[in-house]
Structure formats: C-alpha cells, structure tokens
C-alpha positions in Angstrom: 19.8 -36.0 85.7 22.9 -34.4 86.5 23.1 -33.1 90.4 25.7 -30.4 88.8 22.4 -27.4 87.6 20.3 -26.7 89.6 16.6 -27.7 88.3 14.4 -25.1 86.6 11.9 -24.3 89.5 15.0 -23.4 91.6 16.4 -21.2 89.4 12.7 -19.0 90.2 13.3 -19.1 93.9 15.2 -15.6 93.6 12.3 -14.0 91.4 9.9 -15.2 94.0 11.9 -14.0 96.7 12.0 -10.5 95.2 7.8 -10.7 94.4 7.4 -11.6 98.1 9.8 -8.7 99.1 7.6 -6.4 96.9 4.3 -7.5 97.5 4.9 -7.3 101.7 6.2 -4.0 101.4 3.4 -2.4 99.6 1.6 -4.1 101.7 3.2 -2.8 104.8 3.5 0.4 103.4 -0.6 0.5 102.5 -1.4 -0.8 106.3 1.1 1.8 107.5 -1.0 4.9 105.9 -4.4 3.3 107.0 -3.2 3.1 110.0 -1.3 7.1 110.6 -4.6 8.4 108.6 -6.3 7.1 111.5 -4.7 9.6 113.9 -4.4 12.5 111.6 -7.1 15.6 112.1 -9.0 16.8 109.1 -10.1 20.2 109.0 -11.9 21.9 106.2 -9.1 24.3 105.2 -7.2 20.5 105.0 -9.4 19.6 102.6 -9.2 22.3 100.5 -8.0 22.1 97.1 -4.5 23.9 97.1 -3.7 25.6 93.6 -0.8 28.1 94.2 -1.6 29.3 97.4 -4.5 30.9 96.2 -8.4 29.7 97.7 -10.0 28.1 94.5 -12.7 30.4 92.1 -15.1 28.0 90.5 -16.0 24.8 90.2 -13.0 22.0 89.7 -14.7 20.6 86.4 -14.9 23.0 84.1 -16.7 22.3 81.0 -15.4 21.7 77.3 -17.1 22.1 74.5 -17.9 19.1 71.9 -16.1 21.3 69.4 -13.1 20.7 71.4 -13.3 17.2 71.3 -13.8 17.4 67.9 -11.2 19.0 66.8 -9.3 16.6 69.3 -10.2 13.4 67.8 -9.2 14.7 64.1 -6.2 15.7 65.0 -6.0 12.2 66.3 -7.3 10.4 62.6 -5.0 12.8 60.9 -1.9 12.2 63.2 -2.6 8.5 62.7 -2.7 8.7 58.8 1.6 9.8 58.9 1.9 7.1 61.4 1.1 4.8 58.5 2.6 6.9 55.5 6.0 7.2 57.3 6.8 3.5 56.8 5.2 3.0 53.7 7.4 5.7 51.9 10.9 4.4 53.8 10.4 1.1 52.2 8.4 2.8 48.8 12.2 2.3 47.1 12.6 -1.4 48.1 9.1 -2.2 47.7 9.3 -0.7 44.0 12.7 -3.1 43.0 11.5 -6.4 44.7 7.6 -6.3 43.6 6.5 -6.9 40.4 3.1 -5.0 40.8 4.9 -1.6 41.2 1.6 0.1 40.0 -0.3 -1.6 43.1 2.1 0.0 45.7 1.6 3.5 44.5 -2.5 2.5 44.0 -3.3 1.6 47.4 -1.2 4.7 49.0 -3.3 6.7 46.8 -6.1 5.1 47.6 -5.5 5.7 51.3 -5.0 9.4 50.6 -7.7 9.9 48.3 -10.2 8.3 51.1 -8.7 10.3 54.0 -8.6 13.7 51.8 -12.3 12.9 51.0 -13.0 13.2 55.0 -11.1 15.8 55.6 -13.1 17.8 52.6 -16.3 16.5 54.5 -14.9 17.6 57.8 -14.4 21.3 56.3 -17.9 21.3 54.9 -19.4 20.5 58.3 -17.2 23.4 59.7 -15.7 21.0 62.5 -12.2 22.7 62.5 -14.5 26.0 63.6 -14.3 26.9 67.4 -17.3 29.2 66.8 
C-alpha cells in the first residue's frame, strides 16, 4: 500500500467535519430558541393571526367544495396525459425509421388517446367540469 494517498475513510474526514458543523449548529440554534421563548411574554393580541394589519373575519379554514377538488384532480390526469405525449411525438420520427412495426407506434398512442378521450366524455356526462 503506498503511504503516498491517503486511504479512503480519510478522504471522508472533511465531509464528516462539515455534518458535525451542521448538525451542532442546528442544534445550537434549536436550544438557543427554546431557550429565548422561555423569557418571551405571550399576549393574546401576540397570538393573533396577522393578515395585513387587519384583525382576522372568519374562521382560518375555510371550506372547499368536492367540486373543487374535482376539477383539481382532472386537471392533474389531463396534465399528466401531455407529460407522456410530449416525448412520445419527439421521438415518433425515429421511432418510425428504426422499428419495423411502424403501425404499433401509432396504435398504442391511439390507444392511449382513445382511453383518455373516453374519460373525459364520461367526465362531461357526470357534469364534473360544473362548479354549480
């Protein structure tokens, strides 16, 4: 073994130096703020939400409707279906010269369209894209 390099675990010693540093000073840090919110007076106007200046109207949960999270999560599905179209039609080109079953390629994106139209035909006829 040559005395020249220094062996592997030594080569760490900096990295762990740096975790220690880290770790200690959140720690400090943590021990620091336990320590000040000790001494610190809470009053009910401290405790107070602050929005603008202004004393809070209502509760601080408001809530949504399911519609809302509807419309949410199939804005998600459809959002998702270009996330996988955007490749495949980048690479439709290549794909076409270097496969031999050039009517598969086109198949199976049609295939994903044709299920994802079907549930978006379903989703109209359940009136989920309504806010009413």
């Amino acid at each position: 073994m040559d005395s020249s390099h220094p062996s592997q675990l030594a080569q760490y010693i900096p990295v762990l130096i740096l975790l220690a540093g880290a770790i200690g000073f959140a720690v400090s840090v943590l021990a620091l703020s336990v320590l000040l919110g000790k001494f610190g007076k809470t009053t009910k106007a401290k405790d107070m939400a602050y929005e603008c200046g202004a004393n809070p109207i209502g509760e601080a949960t408001s809530r949504f409707s399911v519609k809302f999270y509807l419309v949410a999560m199939l804005f998600i599905l459809f959002d998702i279906e270009v996330v996988f179209m955007y490749p495949w039609a980048v690479v439709y080109r290549d794909m076409l010269a270097e496969h031999a079953t050039r009517n598969m390629i086109l198949a199976s994106m049609l295939s994903f369209l044709g299920i994802l139209f079907a549930g978006y035909i379903y989703a109209l006829k359940k009136k989920a894209f309504d806010w009413k």
